[in-house]
N, C-alpha and C positions, 0 to 999 in steps of 0.2 A: 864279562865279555871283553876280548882283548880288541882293540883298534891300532892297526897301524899306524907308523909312524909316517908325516908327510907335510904339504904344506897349510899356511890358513884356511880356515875353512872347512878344514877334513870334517869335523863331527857334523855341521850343517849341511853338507854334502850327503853323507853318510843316511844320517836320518830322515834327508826328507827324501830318501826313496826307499822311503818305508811304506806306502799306499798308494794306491790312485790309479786311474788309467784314464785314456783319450782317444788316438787315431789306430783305427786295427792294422796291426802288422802280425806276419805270422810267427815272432818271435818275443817271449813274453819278456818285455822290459817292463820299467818305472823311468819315469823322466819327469825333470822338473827346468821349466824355460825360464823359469822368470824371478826374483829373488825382491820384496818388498822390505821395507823398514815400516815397522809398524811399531813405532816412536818418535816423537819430534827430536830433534839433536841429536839421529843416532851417530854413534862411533865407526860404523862401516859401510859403508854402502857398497850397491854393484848396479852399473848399467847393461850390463850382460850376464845372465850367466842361465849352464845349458848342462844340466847334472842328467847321466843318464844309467841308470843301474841296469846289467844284464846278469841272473839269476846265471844262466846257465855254466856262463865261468868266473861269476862271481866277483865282476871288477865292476868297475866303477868308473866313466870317460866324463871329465867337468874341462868346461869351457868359463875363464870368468875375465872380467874386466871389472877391476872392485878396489876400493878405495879405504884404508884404517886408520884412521888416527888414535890405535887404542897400542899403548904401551903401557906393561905391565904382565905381572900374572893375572889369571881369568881363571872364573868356573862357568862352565854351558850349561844352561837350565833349560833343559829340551821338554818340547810336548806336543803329540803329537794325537791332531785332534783328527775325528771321525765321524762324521753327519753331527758335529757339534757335541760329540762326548769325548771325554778326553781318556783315549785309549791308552797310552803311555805314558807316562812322567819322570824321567830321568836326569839325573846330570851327571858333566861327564867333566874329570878335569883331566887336559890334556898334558897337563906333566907325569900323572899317574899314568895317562896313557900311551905316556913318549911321541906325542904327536910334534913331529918337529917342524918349526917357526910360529908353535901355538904355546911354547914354553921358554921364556916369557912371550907375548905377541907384541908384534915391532908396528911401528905405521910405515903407510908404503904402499905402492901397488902393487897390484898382483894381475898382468897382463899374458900371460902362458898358459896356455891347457896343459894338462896334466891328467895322467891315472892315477888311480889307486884301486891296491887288492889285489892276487886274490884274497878276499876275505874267507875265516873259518866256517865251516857249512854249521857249526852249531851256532856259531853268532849270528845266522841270518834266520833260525827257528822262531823270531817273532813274528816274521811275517807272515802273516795268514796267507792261504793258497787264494781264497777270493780277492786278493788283492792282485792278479796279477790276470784275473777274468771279469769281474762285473764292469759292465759300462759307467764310464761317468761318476767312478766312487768319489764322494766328497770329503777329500781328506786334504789335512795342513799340516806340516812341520811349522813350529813357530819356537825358535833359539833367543835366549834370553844372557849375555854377555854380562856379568857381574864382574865385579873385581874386587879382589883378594886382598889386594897390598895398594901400598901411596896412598897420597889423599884422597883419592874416592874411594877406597875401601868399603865393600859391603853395594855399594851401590851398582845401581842398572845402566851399563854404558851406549847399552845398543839393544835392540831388539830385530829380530830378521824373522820374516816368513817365506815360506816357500809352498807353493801347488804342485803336487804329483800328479801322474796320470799315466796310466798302461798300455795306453793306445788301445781301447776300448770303446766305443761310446753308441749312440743311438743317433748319432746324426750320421745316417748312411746315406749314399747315391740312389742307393737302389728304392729306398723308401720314397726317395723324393719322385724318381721316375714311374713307381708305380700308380702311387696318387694321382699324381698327372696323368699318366694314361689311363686312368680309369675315368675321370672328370672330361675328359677328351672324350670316349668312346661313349659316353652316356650320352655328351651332345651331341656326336653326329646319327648317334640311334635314334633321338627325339626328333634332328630334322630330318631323316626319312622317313619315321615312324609317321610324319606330318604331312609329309611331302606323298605319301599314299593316302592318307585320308582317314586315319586313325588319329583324329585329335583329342581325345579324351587319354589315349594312350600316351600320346606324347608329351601334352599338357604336365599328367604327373613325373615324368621321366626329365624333363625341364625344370621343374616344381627341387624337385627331389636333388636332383643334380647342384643347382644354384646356392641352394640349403647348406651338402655338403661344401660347396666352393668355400660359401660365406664362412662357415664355422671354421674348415683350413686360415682363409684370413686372419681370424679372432687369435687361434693360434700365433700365429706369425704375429700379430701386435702386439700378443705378451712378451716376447723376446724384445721388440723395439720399445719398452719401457725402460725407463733407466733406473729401475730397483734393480739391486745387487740380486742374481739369481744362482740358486744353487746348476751346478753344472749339468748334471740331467735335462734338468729343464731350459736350460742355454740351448743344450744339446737338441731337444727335441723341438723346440719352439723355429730352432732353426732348418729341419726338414721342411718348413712351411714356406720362409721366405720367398721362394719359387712364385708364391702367389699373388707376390707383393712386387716382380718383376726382377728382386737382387737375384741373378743368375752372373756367374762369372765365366766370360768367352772372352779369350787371349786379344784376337784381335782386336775387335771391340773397343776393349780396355782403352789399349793403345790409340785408337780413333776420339775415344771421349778424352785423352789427358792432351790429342793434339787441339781437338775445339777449345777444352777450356783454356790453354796458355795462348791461342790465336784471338780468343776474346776478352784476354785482358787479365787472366785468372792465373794462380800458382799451384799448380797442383804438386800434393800429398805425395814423396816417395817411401813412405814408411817400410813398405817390403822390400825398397833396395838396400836399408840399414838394418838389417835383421842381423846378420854378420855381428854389428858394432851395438846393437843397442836391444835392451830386451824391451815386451810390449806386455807392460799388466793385464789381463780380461779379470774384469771386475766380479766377485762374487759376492757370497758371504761376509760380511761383516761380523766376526764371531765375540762374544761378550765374557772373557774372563776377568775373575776381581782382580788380577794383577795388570790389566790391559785397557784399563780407562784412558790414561793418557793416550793411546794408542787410538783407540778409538775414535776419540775425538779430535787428533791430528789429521786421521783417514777423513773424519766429516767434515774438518774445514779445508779439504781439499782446495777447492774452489778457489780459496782467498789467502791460505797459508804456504800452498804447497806449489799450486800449481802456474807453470809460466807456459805462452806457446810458443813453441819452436821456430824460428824464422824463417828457418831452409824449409818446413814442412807448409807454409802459407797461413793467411791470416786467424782463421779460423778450423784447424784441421785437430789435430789430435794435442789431450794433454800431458805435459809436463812434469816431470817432477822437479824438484831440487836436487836428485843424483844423479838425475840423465834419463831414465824408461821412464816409458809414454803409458799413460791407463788411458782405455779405452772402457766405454759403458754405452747401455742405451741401444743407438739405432747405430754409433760407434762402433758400437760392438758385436756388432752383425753384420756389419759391413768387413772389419774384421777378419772376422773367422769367415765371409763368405772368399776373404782373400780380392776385397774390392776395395780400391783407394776410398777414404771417406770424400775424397771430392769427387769422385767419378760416380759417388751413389746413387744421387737422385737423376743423371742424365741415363745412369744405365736401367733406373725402370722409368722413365721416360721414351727409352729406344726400345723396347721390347712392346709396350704399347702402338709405336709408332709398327712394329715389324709384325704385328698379331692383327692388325686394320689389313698391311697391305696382303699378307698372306691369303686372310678372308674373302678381302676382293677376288685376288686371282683365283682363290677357291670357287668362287661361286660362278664367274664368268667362266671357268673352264667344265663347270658341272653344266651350265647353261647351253653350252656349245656342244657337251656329250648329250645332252637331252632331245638337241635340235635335232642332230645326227641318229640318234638312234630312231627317231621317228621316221626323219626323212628315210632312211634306208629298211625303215618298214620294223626293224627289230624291235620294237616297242608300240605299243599300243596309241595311240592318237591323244585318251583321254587322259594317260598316267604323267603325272606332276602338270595336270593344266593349264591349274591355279598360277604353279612358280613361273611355266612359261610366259603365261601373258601378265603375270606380276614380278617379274624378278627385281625389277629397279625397285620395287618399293620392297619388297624381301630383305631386300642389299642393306638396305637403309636400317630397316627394323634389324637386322645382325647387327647392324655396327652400332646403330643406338643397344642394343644387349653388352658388347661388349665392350663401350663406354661406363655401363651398367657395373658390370664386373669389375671394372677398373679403378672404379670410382674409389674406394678406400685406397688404394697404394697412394691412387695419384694424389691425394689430398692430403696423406702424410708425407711424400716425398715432397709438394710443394709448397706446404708453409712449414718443413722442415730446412727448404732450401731461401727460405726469407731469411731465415738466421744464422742462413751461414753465408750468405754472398758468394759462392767462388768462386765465380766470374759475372761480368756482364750479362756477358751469351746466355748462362744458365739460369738467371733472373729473369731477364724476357720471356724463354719459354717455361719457365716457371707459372708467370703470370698469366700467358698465352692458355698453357692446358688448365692451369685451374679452373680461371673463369672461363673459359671455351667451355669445358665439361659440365662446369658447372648450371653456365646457362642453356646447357642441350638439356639434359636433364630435368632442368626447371620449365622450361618449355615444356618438354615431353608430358611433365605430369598435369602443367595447365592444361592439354590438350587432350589429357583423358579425362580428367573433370570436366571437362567443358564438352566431351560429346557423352559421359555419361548424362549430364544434366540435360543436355538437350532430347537425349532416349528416354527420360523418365518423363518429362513433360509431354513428349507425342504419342508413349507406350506404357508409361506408367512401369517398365521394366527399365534398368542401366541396362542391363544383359541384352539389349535387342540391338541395337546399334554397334555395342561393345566387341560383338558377337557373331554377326549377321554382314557388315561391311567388310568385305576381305583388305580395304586397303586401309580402314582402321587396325584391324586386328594383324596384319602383317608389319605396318610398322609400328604401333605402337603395344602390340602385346604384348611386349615382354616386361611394362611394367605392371601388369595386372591379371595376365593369365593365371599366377599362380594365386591369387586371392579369387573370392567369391565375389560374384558381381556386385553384391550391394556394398563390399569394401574396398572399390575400386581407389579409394581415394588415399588407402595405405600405404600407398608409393611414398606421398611424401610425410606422414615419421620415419619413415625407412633409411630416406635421403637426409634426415635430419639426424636417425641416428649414428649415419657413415661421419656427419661431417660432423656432429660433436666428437665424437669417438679419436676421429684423426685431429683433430685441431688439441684435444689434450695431450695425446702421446709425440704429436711434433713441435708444439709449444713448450709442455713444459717439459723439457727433458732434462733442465736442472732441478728439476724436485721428483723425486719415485714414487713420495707422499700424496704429494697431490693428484700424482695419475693414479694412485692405486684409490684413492679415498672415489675420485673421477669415474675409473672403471665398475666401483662398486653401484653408483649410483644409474647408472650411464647402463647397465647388465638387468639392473633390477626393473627400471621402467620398462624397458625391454622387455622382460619375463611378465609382468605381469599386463601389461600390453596385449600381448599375443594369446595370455590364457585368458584374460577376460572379453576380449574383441572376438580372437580365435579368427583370423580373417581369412583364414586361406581355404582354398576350394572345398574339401571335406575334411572329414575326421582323420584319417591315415596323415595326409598332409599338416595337418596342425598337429598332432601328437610329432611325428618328424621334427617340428621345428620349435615345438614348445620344451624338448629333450635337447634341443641345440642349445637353446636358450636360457636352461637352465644349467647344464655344463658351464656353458660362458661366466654365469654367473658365480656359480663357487671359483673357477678361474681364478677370480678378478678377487675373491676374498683370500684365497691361497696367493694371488701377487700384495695382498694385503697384508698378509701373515710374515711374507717377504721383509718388507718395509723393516720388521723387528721394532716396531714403535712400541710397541709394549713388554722392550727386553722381554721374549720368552727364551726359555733355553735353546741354546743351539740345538738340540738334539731334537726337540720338536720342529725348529727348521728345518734341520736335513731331514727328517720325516715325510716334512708335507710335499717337501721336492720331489720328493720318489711317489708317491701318492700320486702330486699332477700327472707326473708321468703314465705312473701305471693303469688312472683311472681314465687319460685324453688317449690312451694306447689302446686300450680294450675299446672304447667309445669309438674311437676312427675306426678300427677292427668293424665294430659289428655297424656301419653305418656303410664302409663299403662292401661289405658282404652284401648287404640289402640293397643298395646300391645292384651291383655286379650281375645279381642273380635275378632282381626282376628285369633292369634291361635283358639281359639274356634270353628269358622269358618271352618279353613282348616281340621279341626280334624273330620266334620260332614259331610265333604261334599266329595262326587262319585270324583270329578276329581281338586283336589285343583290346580294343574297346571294351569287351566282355568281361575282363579282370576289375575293371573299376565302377564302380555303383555311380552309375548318372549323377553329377551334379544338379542339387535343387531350384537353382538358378535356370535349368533351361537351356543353358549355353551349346549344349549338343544341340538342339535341334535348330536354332538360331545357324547354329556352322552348316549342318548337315543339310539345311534348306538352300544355301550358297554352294555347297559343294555341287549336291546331286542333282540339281537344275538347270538348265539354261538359260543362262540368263538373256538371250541372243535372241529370245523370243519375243515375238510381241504382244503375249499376252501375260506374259512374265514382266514384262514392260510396265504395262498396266495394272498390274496386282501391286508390283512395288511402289506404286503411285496411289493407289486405293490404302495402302497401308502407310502412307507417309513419309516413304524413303526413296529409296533409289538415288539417281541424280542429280536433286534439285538439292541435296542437302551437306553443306559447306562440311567436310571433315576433317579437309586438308588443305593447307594454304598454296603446297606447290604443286598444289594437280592443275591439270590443263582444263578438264569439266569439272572444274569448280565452278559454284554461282555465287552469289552473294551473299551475307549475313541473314538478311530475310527470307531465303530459301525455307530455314527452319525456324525462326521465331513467326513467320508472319505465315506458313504453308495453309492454304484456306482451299477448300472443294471449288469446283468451277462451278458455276452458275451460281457460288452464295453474294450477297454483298461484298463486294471491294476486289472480289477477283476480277475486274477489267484493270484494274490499278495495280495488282501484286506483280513483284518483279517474277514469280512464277508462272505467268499464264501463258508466256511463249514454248515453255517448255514441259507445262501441263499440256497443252493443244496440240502442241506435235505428237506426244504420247496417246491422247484420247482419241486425234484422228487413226494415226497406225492401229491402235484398236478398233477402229471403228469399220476399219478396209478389214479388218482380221473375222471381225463377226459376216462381215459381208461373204467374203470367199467362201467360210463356212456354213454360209445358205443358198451356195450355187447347186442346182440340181443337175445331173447327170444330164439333162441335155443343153445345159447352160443357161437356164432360166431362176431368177431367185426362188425360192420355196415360196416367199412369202407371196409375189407376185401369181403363182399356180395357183394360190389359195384367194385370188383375187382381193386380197388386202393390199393397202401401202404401206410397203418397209417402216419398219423403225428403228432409227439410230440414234449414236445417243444424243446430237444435238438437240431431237424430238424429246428426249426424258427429261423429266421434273427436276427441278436444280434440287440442290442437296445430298447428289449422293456419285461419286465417279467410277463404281462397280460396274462394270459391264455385264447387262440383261443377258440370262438365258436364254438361246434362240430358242428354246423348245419347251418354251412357258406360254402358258396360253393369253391369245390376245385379251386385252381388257381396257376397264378406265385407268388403269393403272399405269399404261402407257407402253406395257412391255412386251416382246415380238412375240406373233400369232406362233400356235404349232403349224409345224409342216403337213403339209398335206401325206397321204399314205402315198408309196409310188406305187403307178402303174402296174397292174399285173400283166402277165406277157400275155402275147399272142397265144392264141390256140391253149391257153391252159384251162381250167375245171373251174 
């Protein structure tokens, strides 16, 4: 193979755009941004450099700023690795090659871009053709600098690596955008689907929805682990971050790097020195026998290698000893989402804050079209009743949801931002949303345990209160609709699993070990949690998320496999990379298919409740007895008092007919012992009289006489009935000792009839 003649660097140039690809362009290169030493005391370094091969006319455009203290003759010991098998092996000495200023090699820098080639089209037939199409190929040129002559003779003076890439990969726009719209249009299908009166429908279309969100998360927290990962899966982990609030908007940016320096803070310009300085993304750690030193230079990063940059602020990105910054972890996803590492945690803090006020507007403008469409007759009286005369507490139950939702980003963004300080400003609210979210949430689940227990002590069902109160079940169901009632109290492992989860991936983000060994453990209670408990509504729903939960779980042993703690071959690394991929690809695939096609479904069809097998909890008819009644009645007044609910019973601390604690601990019939003393009896008595005018009316006779008085008996009402019981008497049971109203007399037959 002949090589032109040119300056240092040619062969390492040369070679390492032999593989790999990254961002799609429609024109097939190989480029490599970044150039590592991967040996302690190498002989050359470079804080830049930006190697970029184009096939089609066969040149070669290198950009370097690089440094050599090697003089002497040299031989290049190339290898050029591929998912960790070592696809080529070659060395190349450059006076044979007439590479010139590589015969002898001088020290010096080397600050001028330069080309080289055209290269011979037979020199370039190692390159495989898949090297210049598959996404995210994991391949490494790694050059190994010997010398020849003088006193180091025979020995290793330097070692270089370099990552290619084709501009290929899996982290697309489009995939991000679709997801998203598809997790969008499933909620606003569930809240109409609700908002008509299909709650069984909706239920699992919420259920089902939440499920997918949470697993997109799970994703997205594998990439914010700081084990080296193969590039695919950098790649794909990072279509998720969307979920986790890292989204990057121009302005934006610019608004959080002004809060943080007005409150005290140095914000990161990493992307204004790209120009001058390259930036490592951390992969692979790959294990050759000639590469131990190597290795283990890379793993005392931390203490041997690395310093932090002054101009970059206190805590921002690290250093090496030649000048490029390596980036890992939640680094490094910030990174490549092309977001300052200090702007991280404030920019999903702000998308939280901007998805709250969104929903507001949303629902008070839904509210206003509802009003409207009534008032101008285009809509029916009865349709969304519920939402009209509850929308405040609606409001509320959304927004605790999507606190709900939020809950894992905001928990790894804010004890990720304990440890890194970078400003005042951004520690406050650090502080402010953790613990705010934290204790909504903790609240929230006291207050479904505490009105489920209060339903099983008056009804021996949780589901009847759970179920049956609209302004329980609108603000607080969203942490317990998707479970069965008798697992009402799942919410909080749930809440316990979000927040171990994120306190290991934002804590320890200097050890990979520890979070993989963490997520191992952390997947698994999880998995078997959910298949032994099974707590969610029915079976469709628990298979759904017991398939989450086990994905999650090999995950977490494939970010295990990562780790390389038990030196396996590179080549089963790069394996299981592609594997993640191709098995969380297929899985998202068919989760939104299923997904996509049953909302679609319930959204065309006369009676979407019909599709799903009643829950055995009851919970339908519990709702459907609130929906399809009026409540406005007075003898629906009364019934709900005969059954131990209604108004008298504390569900919510910031309602205006709220009563007191003893409503429901102490709720005792009228006329037993101690109801003259119950804080209930004023508003027992109001309800048993308006019953009691209701039985009246309906024993007025057509000429305005009671029934009972025509039948020459004296009325009975209930203050007349035997204590122990607050049913309201049939009028149309016959009088007795019993105490209960005579039948009515037969009416009058007419005049002149037979």
């Amino acid at each position: 193979m002949r090589l032109p003649s040119s300056k240092p660097l040619f062969a390492i140039s040369t070679l390492a755009t032999l593989l790999l690809p990254l961002a799609v362009t429609a024109e097939s290169v190989l480029r490599s941004s970044s150039l590592a030493a991967c040996q302690a005391s190498s002989g050359f370094t470079a804080s830049l450099f930006d190697v970029v091969f184009t096939p089609n006319n066969r040149t070669v455009a290198i950009d370097l700023l690089a440094t050599s203290s090697i003089e002497g003759y040299v031989l290049f010991d190339i290898t050029i690795i591929a998912y960790g098998y070592k696809a080529i092996q070659t060395t190349v000495d450059p006076c044979e090659a007439k590479i010139m200023g590589l015969c002898p090699m001088v020290s010096g820098k080397m600050t001028h871009p330069f080309n080289l080639g055209p290269f011979d089209k037979d020199a370039l037939d190692v390159i495989p053709g898949i090297a210049y199409t598959f996404p995210d190929l994991d391949a490494t040129v790694r050059v190994y600098i010997n010398m020849t002559s003088g006193e180091n003779k025979g020995q290793t003076i330097a070692c270089l690596e370099a990552d290619v890439s084709n501009g290929k990969t899996v982290d697309l726009i489009g995939v991000k955008w679709a997801a998203a719209a598809v997790i969008l249009v499933a909620f606003i299908a569930s809240a109409i689907v609700a908002g008509l009166g299909f709650t069984n429908a909706a239920s699992h279309i919420a259920a089902n929805t939440l499920a997918l969100l949470a697993y997109f998360q799970s994703q997205a927290m594998i990439g914010l682990c700081s084990v080296s990962l193969p590039p695919v899966v950098q790649s794909w982990t990072q279509d998720f971050q969307w979920t986790m609030g890292i989204i990057r908007v121009g302005f934006i940016q610019t608004i959080l790097t002004w809060y943080q320096r007005s409150t005290g803070g140095t914000a990161s310009v990493i992307f204004d020195t790209l120009s001058i300085v390259s930036v490592q993304v951390e992969k692979m750690k790959r294990s050759l026998p000639m590469l131990e030193p190597a290795v283990d230079a890379i793993q005392k990063r931390a203490t041997d290698v690395v310093h932090h940059a002054s101009t970059l602020g206190k805590r921002s990105y690290e250093k090496t000893d030649w000048g490029s910054y390596i980036v890992y972890g939640i680094q490094r996803v910030a990174f490549r989402a092309r977001i300052e590492t200090t702007n991280l945690f404030l920019t999903g803090i702000t998308f939280f804050y901007i998805l709250c006020l969104v929903l507001v507007v949303l629902v008070l403008l839904f509210k206003l079209g509802v009003e409207l469409a009534v008032r101008l007759k285009l809509s029916k009286g009865e349709r969304f009743s519920e939402f009209r005369t509850g929308w405040l507490t609606t409001l509320k139950g959304i927004l605790f949801r999507l606190t709900l939702v939020c809950f894992p980003p905001v928990v790894v963004l804010c004890l990720w931002e304990f440890t890194q300080v970078d400003s005042p400003g951004a520690v406050v609210l650090a502080v402010f949303f953790f613990f705010s979210m934290l204790g909504a949430l903790s609240y929230a689940a006291f207050k479904i345990i505490q009105v489920a227990r209060r339903s099983v002590t008056l009804h021996r069902n949780p589901a009847y209160i759970l179920f049956s109160e609209p302004r329980v079940l609108n603000k607080w169901g969203f942490l317990y609709v998707q479970y069965r009632a008798s697992a009402y109290y799942f919410v909080v492992p749930t809440l316990v699993y979000i927040l171990v989860k994120g306190m290991f991936i934002a804590l320890a983000q200097r050890s990979g070990v520890v979070q993989a060994v963490a997520l191992i453990i952390i997947e698994a209670a999880a998995l078997i949690t959910v298949s032994v408990i099974r707590p969610f509504m029915d079976k469709s729903t628990n298979s759904f998320n017991i398939a989450i939960c086990s994905i999650n779980f090999v995950n977490a042993i494939f970010l295990f496999v990562f780790t390389d703690v038990f030196g396996l071959p590179g080549l089963v690394i790069g394996v299981v990379g592609v594997v993640l991929w191709i098995a969380n690809a297929a899985f998202s695939l068919i989760l939104l298919l299923m997904l996509i096609i049953t909302t679609a479904i319930i959204l065309f069809h006369n009676n979407p409740d019909t599709r799903y097998q009643f829950m055995n909890d009851d919970r339908t008819s519990f709702i459907k007895s609130q929906t399809h009644i009026a409540t406005t009645s007075e003898l629906d007044a009364l019934a709900a008092t005969a059954r131990g609910t209604g108004k008298t019973i504390d569900l919510d601390d910031d309602e205006s007919a709220r009563s007191s604690p003893a409503n429901v601990g102490g709720l005792q019939r009228p006329g037993t012992a101690g109801s003259n003393t119950s804080p209930n009896r004023y508003s027992l008595k109001s309800v048993r009289d308006s019953a009691r005018n209701s039985v009246r009316s309906s024993m007025i006779a057509p000429g305005g006489v009671y029934l009972s008085e025509k039948a020459g008996g004296q009325g009975h009402h209930l203050r007349n009935q035997p204590s122990g019981s607050v049913r309201a008497p049939s009028p149309l049971t016959a009088s007795g000792s019993d105490g209960s109203l005579p039948k009515p007399s037969s009416p009058p037959k007419p005049q002149g009839g037979k």
